[in-house]
FIROMI-247716 format. One record per residue: residue number from 1; x, y, z of N, C-alpha, C, CB in turn. Coordinates in steps of 0.05 Angstrom, whole numbers, plus 5000, padded with zeros to 4 digits. Glycine has a CB too. Example, Ala and Ser with C-alpha at 12.3 -4.5 7.8 and 13.67 -1.06 7.14 Angstrom:
2
+-----+------+------+------+-------+-------+-------+------+------+------+-------+-------+-------+
| num | n_c1 | n_c2 | n_c3 | ca_c1 | ca_c2 | ca_c3 | c_c1 | c_c2 | c_c3 | cb_c1 | cb_c2 | cb_c3 |
+-----+------+------+------+-------+-------+-------+------+------+------+-------+-------+-------+
|   1 | 5264 | 4886 | 5156 |  5246 |  4910 |  5156 | 5264 | 4934 | 5156 |  5226 |  4911 |  5181 |
|   2 | 5257 | 4955 | 5142 |  5273 |  4979 |  5143 | 5258 | 5001 | 5157 |  5282 |  4988 |  5114 |
+-----+------+------+------+-------+-------+-------+------+------+------+-------+-------+-------+
END
This chain:
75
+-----+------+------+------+-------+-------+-------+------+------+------+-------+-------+-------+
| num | n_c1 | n_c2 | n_c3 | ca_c1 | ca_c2 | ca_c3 | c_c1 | c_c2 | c_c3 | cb_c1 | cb_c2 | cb_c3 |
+-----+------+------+------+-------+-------+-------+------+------+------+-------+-------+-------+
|   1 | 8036 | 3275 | 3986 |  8050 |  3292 |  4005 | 8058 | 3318 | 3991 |  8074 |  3277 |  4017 |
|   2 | 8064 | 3334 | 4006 |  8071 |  3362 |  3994 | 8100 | 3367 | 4003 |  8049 |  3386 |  4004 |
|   3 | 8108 | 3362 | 3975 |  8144 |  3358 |  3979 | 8152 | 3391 | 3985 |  8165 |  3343 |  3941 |
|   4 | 8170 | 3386 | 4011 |  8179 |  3412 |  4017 | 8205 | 3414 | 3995 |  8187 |  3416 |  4050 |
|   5 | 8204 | 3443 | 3997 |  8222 |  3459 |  3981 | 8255 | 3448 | 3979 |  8220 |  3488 |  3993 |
|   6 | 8266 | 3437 | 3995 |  8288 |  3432 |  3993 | 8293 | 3398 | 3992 |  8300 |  3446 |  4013 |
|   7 | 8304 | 3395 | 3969 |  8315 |  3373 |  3951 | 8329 | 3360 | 3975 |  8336 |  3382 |  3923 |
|   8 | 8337 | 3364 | 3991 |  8349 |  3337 |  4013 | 8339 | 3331 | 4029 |  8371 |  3336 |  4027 |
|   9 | 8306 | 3335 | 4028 |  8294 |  3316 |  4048 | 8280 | 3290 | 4037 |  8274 |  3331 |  4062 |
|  10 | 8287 | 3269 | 4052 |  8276 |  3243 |  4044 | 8249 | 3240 | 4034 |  8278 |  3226 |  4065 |
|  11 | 8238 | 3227 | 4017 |  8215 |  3222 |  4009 | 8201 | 3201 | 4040 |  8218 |  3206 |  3975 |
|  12 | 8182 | 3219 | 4052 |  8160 |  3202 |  4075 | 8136 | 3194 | 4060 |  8147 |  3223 |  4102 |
|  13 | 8130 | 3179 | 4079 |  8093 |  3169 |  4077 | 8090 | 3149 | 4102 |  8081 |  3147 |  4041 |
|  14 | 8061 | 3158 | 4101 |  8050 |  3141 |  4127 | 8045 | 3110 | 4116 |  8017 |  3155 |  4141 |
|  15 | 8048 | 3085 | 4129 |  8037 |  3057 |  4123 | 8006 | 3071 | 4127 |  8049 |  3027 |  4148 |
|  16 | 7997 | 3039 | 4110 |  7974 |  3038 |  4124 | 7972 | 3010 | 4150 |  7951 |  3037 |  4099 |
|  17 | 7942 | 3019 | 4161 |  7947 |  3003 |  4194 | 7963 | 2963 | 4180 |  7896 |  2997 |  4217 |
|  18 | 7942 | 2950 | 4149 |  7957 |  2931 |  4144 | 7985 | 2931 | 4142 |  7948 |  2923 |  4126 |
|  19 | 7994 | 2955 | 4123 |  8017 |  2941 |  4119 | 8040 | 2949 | 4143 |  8026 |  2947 |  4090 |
|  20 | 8035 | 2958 | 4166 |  8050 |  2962 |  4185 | 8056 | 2944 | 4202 |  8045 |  2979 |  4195 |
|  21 | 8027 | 2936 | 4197 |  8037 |  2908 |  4221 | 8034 | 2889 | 4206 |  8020 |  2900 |  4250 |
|  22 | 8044 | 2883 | 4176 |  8057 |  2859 |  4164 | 8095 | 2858 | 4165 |  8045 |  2859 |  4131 |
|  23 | 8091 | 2897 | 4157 |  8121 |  2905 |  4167 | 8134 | 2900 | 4195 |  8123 |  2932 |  4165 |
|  24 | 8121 | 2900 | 4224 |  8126 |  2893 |  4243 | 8130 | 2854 | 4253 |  8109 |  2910 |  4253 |
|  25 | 8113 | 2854 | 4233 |  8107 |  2824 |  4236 | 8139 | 2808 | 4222 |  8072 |  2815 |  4214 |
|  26 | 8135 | 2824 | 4196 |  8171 |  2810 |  4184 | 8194 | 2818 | 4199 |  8183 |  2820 |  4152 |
|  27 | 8199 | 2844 | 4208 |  8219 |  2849 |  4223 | 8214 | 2836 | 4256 |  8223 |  2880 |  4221 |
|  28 | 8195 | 2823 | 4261 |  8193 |  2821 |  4290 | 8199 | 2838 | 4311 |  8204 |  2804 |  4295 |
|  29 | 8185 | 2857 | 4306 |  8187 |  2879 |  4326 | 8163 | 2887 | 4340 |  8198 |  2904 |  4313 |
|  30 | 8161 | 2902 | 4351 |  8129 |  2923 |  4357 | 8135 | 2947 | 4348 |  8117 |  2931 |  4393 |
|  31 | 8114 | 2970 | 4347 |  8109 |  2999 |  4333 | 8135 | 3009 | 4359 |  8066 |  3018 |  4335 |
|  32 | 8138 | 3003 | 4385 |  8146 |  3013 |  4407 | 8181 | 3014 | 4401 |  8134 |  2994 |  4431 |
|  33 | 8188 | 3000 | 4391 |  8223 |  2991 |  4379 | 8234 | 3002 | 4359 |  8228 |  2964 |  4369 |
|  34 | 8214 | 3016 | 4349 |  8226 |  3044 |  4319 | 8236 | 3062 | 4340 |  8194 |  3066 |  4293 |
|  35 | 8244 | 3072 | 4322 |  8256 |  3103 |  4332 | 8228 | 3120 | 4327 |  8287 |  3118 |  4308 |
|  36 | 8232 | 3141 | 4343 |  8204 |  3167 |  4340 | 8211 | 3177 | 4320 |  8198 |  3194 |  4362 |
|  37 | 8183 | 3196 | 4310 |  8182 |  3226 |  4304 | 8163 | 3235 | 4320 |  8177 |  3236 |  4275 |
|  38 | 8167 | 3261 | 4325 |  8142 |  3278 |  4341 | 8126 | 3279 | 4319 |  8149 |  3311 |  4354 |
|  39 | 8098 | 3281 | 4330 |  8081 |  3294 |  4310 | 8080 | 3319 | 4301 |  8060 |  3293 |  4317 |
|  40 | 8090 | 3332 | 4319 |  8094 |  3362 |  4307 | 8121 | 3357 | 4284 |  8102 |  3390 |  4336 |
|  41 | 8139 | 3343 | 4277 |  8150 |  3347 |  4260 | 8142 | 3354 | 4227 |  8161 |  3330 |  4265 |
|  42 | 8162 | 3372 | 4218 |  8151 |  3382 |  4190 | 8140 | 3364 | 4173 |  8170 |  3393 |  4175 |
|  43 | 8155 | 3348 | 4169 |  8140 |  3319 |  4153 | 8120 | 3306 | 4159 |  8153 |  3298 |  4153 |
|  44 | 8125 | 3304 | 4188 |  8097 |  3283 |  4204 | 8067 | 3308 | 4196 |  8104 |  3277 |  4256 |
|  45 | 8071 | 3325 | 4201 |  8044 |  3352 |  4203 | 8045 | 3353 | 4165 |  8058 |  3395 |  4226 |
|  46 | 8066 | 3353 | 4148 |  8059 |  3350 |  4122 | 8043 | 3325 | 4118 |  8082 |  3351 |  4107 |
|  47 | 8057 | 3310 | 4122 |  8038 |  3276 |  4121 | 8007 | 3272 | 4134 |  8056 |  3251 |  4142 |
|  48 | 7998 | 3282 | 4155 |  7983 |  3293 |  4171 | 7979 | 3268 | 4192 |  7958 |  3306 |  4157 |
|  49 | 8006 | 3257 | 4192 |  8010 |  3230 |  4213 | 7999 | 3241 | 4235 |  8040 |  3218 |  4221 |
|  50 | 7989 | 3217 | 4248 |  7978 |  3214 |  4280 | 8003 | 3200 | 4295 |  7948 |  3192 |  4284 |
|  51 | 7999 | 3203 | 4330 |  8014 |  3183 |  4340 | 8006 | 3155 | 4337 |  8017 |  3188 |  4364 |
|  52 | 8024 | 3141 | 4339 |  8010 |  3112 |  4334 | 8018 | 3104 | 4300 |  7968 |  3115 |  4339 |
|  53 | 8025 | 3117 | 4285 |  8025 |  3117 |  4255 | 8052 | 3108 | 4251 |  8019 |  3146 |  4240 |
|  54 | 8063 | 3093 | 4234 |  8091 |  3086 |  4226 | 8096 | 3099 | 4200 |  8098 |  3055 |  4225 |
|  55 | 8111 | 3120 | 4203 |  8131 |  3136 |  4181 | 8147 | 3116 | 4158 |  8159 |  3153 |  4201 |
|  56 | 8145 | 3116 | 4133 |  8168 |  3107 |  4117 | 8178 | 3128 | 4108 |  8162 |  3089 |  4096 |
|  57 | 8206 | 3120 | 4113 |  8225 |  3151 |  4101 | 8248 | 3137 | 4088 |  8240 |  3176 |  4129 |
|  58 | 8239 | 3141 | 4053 |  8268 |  3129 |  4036 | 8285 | 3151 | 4024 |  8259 |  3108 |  4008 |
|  59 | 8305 | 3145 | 4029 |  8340 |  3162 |  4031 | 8346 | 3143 | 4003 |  8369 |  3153 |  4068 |
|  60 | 8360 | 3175 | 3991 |  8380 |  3161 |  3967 | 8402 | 3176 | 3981 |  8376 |  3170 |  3928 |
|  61 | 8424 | 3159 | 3992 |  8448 |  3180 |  3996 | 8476 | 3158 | 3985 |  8451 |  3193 |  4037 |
|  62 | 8479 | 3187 | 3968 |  8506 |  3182 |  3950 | 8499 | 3159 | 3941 |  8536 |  3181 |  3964 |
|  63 | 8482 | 3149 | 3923 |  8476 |  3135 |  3902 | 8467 | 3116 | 3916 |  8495 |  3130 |  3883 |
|  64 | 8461 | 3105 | 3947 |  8447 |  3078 |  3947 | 8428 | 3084 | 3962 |  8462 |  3054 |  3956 |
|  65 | 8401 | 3065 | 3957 |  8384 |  3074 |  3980 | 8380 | 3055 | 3999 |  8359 |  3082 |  3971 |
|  66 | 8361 | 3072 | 4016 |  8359 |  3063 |  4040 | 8338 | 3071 | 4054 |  8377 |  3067 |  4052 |
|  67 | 8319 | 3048 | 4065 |  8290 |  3050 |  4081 | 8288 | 3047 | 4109 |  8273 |  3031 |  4071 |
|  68 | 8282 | 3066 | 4123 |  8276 |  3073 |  4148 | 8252 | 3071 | 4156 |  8284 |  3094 |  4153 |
|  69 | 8240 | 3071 | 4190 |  8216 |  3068 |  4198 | 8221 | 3084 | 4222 |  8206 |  3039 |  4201 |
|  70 | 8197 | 3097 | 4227 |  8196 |  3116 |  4255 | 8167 | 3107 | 4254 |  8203 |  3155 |  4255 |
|  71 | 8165 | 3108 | 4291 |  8137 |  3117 |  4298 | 8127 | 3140 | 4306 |  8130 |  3106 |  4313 |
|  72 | 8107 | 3150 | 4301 |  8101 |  3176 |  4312 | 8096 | 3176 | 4336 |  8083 |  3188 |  4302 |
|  73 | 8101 | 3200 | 4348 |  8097 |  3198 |  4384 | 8093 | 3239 | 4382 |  8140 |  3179 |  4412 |
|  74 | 8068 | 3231 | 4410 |  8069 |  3260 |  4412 | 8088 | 3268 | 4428 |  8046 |  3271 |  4421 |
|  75 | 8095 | 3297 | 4425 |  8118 |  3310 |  4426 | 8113 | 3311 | 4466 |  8117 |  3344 |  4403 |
+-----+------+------+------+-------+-------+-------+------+------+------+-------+-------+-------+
END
């Protein structure tokens, strides 16, 4: 990925199609029960995510981290 310029944005990446739906499979969810990103978002268009794609976005804030999931959706 091509880390944008400013130091407080979370490190993204796209799953791939396995491990998203092993990830959906442990959380028992569907792709449909994340939260979005648009595809046009800066990250999603850096990543060169599609809709349909599940976002990992890991946060260090104030010393602990923390792993998030979005799906992409067109805008």
């Amino acid at each position: 990925m091509n880390r944008p310029a400013n130091e407080l944005v979370p490190q993204h990446k796209v799953l791939s199609v396995s491990d998203a739906n092993a990830l959906m499979k442990k959380l028992g969810l569907t792709a449909s029960n994340l939260p979005k990103i648009f595809s046009t978002d800066p990250q999603a268009v850096a990543l060169g995510a599609k809709p349909g794609d599940i976002v990992e976005i890991d946060r260090n804030d104030f010393g602990k981290k923390y792993r998030y999931y979005r799906q992409v959706v067109e805008e």
